[in-house]
C-alpha positions as CSV (number, residue, x, y, z in Angstrom):
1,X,0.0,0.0,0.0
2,X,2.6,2.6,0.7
3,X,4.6,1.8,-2.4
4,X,1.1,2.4,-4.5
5,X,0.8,5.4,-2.3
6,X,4.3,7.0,-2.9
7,X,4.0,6.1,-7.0
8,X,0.7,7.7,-7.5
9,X,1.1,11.0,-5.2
10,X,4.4,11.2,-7.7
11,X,2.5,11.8,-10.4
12,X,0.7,14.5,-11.7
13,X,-3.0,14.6,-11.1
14,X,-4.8,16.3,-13.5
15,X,-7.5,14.5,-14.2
16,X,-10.4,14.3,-12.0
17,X,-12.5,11.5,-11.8
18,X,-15.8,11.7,-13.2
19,X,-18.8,11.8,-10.8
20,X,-21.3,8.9,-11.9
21,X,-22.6,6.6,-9.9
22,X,-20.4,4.3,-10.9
23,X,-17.9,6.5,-8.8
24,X,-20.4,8.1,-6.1
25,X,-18.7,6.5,-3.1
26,X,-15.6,8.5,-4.5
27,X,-16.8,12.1,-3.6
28,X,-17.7,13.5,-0.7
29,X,-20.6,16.6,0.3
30,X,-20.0,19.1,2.8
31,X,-23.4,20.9,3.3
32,X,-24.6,19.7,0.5
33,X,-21.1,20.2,-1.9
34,X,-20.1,17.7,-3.8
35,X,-16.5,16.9,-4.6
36,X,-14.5,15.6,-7.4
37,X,-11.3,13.7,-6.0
38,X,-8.4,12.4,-8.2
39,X,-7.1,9.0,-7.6
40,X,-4.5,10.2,-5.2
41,X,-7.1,11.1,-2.6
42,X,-9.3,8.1,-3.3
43,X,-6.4,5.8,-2.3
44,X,-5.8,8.8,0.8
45,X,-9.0,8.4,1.8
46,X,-9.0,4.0,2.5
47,X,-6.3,5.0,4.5
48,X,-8.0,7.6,6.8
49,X,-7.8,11.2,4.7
50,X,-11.2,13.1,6.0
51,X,-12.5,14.7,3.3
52,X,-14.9,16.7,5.5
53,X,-12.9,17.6,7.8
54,X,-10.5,18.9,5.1
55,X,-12.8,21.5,3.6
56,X,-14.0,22.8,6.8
57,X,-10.1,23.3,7.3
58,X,-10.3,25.1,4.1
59,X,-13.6,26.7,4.9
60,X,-12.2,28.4,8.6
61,X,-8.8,29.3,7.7
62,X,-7.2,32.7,8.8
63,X,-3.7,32.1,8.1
64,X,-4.0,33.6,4.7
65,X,-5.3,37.1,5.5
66,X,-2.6,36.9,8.4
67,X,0.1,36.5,6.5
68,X,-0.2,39.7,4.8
69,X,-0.4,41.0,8.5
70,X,3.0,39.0,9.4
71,X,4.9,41.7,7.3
72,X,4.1,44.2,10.3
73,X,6.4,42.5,12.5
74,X,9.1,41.2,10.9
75,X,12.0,42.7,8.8
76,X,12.5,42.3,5.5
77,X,14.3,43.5,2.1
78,X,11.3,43.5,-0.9
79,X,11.5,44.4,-4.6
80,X,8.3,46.4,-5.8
81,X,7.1,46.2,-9.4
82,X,3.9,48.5,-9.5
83,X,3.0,49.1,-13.6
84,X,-0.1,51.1,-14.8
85,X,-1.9,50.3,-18.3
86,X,-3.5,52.2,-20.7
87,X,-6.9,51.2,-21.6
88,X,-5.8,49.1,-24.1
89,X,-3.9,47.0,-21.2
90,X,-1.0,47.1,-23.4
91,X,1.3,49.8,-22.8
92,X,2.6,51.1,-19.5
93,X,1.6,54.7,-18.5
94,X,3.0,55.1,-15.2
95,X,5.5,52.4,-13.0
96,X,7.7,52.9,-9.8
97,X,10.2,50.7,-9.4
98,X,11.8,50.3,-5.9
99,X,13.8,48.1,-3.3
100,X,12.7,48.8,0.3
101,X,14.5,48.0,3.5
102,X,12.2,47.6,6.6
103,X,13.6,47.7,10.1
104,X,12.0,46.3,13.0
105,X,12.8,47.9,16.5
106,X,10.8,46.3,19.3
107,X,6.7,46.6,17.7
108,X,7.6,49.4,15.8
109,X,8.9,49.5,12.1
110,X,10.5,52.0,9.8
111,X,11.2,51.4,6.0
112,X,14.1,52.6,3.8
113,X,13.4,52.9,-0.1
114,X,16.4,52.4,-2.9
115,X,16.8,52.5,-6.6
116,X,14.2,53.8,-7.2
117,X,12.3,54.6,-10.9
118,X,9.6,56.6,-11.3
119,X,7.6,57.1,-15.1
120,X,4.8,58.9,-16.2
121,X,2.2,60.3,-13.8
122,X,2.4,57.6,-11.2
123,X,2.2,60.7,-8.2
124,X,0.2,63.8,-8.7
125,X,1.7,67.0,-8.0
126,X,1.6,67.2,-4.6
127,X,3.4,63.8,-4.3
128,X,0.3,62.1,-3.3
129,X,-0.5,58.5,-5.6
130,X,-2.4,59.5,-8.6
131,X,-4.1,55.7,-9.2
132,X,-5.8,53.6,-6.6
133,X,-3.9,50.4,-7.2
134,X,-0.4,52.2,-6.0
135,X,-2.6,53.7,-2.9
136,X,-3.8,50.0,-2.1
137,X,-0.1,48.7,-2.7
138,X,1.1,51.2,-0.5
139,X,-1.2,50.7,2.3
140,X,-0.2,47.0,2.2
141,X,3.5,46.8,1.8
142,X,4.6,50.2,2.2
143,X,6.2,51.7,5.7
144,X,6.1,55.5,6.1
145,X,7.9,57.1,8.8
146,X,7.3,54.7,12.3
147,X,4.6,52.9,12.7
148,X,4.0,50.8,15.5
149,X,1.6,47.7,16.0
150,X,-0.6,47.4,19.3
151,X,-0.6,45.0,21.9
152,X,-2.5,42.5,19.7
153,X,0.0,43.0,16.7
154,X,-2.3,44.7,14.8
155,X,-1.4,47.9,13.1
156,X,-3.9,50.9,13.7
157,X,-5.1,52.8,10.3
158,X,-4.0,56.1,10.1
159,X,-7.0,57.4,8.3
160,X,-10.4,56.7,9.9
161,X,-14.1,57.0,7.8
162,X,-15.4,55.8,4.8
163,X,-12.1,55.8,2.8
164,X,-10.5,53.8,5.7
165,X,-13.5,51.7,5.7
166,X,-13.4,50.5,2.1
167,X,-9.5,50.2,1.9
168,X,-10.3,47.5,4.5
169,X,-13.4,46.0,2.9
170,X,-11.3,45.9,-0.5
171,X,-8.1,43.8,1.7
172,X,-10.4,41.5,2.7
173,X,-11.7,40.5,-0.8
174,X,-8.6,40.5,-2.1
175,X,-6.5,38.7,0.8
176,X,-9.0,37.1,2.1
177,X,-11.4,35.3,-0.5
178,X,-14.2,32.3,0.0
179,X,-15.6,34.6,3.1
180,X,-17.8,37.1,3.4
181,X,-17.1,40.6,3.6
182,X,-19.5,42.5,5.6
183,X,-20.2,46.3,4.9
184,X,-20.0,45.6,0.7
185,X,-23.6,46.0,-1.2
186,X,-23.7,44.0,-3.9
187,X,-20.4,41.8,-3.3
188,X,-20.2,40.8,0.2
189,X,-22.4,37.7,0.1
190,X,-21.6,36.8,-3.2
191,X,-17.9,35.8,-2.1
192,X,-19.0,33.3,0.2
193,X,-18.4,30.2,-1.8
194,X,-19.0,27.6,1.5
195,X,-22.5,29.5,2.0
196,X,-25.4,27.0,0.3
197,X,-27.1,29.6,-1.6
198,X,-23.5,30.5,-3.8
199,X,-21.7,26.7,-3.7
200,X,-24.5,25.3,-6.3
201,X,-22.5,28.0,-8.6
202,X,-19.2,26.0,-7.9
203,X,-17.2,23.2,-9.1
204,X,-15.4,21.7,-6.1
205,X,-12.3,19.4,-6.7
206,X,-9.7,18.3,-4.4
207,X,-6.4,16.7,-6.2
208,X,-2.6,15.8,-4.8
209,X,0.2,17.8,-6.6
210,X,3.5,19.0,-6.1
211,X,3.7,23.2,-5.8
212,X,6.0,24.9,-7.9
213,X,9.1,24.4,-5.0
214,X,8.4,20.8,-5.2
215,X,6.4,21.0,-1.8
216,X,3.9,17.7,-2.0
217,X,0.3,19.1,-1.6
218,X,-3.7,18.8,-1.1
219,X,-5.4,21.3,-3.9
220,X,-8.5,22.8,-3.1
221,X,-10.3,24.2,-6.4
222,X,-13.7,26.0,-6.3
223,X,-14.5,26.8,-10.4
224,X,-17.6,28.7,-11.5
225,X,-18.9,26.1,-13.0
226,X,-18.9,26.8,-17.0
227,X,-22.7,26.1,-18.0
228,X,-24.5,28.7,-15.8
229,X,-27.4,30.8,-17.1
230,X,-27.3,34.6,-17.5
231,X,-28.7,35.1,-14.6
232,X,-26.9,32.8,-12.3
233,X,-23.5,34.0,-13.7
234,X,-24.4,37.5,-12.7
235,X,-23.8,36.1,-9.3
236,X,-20.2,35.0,-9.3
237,X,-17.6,37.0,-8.3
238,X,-15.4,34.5,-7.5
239,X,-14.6,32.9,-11.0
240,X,-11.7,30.3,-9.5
241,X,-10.1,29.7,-6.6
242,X,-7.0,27.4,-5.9
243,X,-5.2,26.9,-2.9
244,X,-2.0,24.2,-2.1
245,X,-2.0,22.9,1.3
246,X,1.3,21.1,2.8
247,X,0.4,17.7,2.9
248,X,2.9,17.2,5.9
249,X,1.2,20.3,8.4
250,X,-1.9,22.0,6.0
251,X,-0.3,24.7,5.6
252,X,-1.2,27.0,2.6
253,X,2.1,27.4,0.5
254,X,0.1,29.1,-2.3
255,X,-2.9,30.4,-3.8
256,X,-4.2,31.2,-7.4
257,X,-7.4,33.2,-7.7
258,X,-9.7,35.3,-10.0
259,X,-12.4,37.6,-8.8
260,X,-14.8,39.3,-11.0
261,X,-18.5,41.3,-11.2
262,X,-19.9,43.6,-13.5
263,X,-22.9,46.4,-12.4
264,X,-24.3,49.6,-13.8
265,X,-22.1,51.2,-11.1
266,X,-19.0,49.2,-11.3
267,X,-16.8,46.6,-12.0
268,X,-13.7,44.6,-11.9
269,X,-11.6,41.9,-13.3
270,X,-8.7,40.8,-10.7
271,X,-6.3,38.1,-10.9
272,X,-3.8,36.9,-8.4
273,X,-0.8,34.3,-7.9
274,X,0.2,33.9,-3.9
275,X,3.4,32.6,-3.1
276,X,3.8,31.9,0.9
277,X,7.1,30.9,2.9
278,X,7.8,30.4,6.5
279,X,10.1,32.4,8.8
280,X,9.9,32.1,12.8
281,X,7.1,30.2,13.0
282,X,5.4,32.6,11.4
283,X,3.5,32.3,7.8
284,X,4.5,35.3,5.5
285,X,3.8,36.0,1.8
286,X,7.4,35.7,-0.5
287,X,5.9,36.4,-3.8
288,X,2.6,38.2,-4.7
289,X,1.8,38.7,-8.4
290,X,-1.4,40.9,-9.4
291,X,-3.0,41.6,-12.8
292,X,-6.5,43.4,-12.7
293,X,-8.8,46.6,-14.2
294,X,-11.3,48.3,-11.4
295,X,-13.7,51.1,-12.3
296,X,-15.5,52.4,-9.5
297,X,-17.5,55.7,-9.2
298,X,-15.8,58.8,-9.6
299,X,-12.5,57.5,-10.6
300,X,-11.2,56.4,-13.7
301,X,-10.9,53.0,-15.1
302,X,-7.8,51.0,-13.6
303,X,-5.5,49.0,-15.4
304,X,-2.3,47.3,-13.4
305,X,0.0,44.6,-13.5
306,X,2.5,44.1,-10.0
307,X,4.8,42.2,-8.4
308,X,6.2,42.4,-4.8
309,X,9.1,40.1,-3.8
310,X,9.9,39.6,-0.1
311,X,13.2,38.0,1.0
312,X,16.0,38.7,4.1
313,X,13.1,38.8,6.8
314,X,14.8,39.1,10.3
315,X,13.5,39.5,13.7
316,X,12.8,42.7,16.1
317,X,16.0,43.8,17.5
């Protein structure tokens, strides 16, 4: 058993198995979800793999978000790669181009900024971001002057309100998608993939494959399924979602993701590659990739590509 084991979790498993009923004992419903599995997990699962208690893993988990969080209070050197589009999404109108430096000194930190390139009309004239995307980017990963986290470790905004309010809402359904996001008309519901009323809209699969650092993994895939009606479609936001667990400790090494909507008011078209590491115990993002258009009311339509590289973390001196 454990050398058919060790031969089939070597290769890759692309193919799902087909749900008939010739095969019904091979998936598995959480609240009413069913669930492709590839071979690998079918063997897993004679040999005590809990399906359900896998997804609810899935379902529950906060590490993701957190990890983003994690760069508050740790050190770390990071190339930033921040390009905007023109509406054609083919040429670049505006970039910055940076290494930063950030210091840790008991909870507070301080970031240093280095070859840095600037083009087009990436800051207005008062030095202030002239696109969205580079705000956002900034309130995630940049550091300016010293800002220290509380007691808890979290790190208080420094704007409060309704702009505050929707940077935050925003975060959570990028950093944070499959749940909720309370506050958000429209949106917030929709993301909420586990919820009964939104999984019918899914394809659910859970495979075995090997990340792209040769980490052995469980793959969780939610898919808009492809055969929806006009009307059901216009309820997906979430159009795939893909996420590598570490078969030895289940923890996320990686996520894939696309988010989309279209209203009268807005829309949006994200898509986003996750690359996670370890340092200290604690789980922190090492690469994070973003390609993605946003127009929202009374701004203009957003095109942008980025890529933020974090490497060199070190502890609080």
């Amino acid at each position: 058993m454990s050398h058919i084991w060790k031969s089939i979790a070597g290769t890759v498993a692309g193919c799902l198995l087909l749900f008939t009923q010739l095969n019904a004992q091979d998936t598995a419903r959480y609240k009413g979800m069913t669930v492709n599995l590839d071979e690998v997990i079918v063997e897993a699962k004679r040999i005590g793999f809990d399906v359900n208690s896998f997804i609810k893993r899935v379902e529950e988990d906060t590490t993701f978000y957190r990890a983003f969080k994690n760069l508050h209070i740790v050190g770390f050197d990071a190339v930033n790669d921040i390009q905007i589009l023109d509406k054609g999404g083919t040429q670049v109108k505006a970039s910055l181009f940076n290494r930063t430096h950030q210091d840790m000194k008991g909870r507070c930190r301080t970031m240093q900024t280095t070859d840095e390139k600037i083009t087009g009309d990436f800051y207005t004239r008062k030095g202030n971001y002239n696109y969205y995307t580079a705000e956002l980017y900034a309130n995630l990963f940049f550091t300016k002057g010293t800002v220290c986290v509380d007691e808890t470790g979290e790190s208080p905004e420094r704007s409060s309100g309704s702009l505050a309010r929707h940077k935050s809402q925003l975060k959570q359904l990028i950093f944070n998608p499959g749940k909720p996001v309370h506050g958000v008309p429209i949106v917030g519901q929709k993301v909420a993939i586990f919820n009964y009323e939104v999984m019918r809209f899914y394809d659910f699969s859970i495979s075995a494959q090997n990340y792209v650092d040769g980490t052995p993994c469980y793959v969780f895939t939610a898919k808009a399924k492809p055969d929806l009606n006009r009307i059901d479609r216009a309820d997906i936001v979430i159009d795939e979602l893909i996420t590598w667990f570490n078969k030895d400790n289940f923890e996320i090494v990686g996520r894939k993701y696309a988010l989309s909507y279209k209203t009268m008011l807005f829309d949006f078209n994200v898509k986003m590659d996750v690359q996670m590491t370890k340092y200290n115990g604690l789980l922190i993002p090492s690469l994070v990739s973003y390609s993605g258009t946003w127009n929202v009311p009374f701004k203009k339509r957003e095109t942008a590509v980025f890529a933020a590289k974090f490497m060199n973390f070190t502890t609080a001196q």
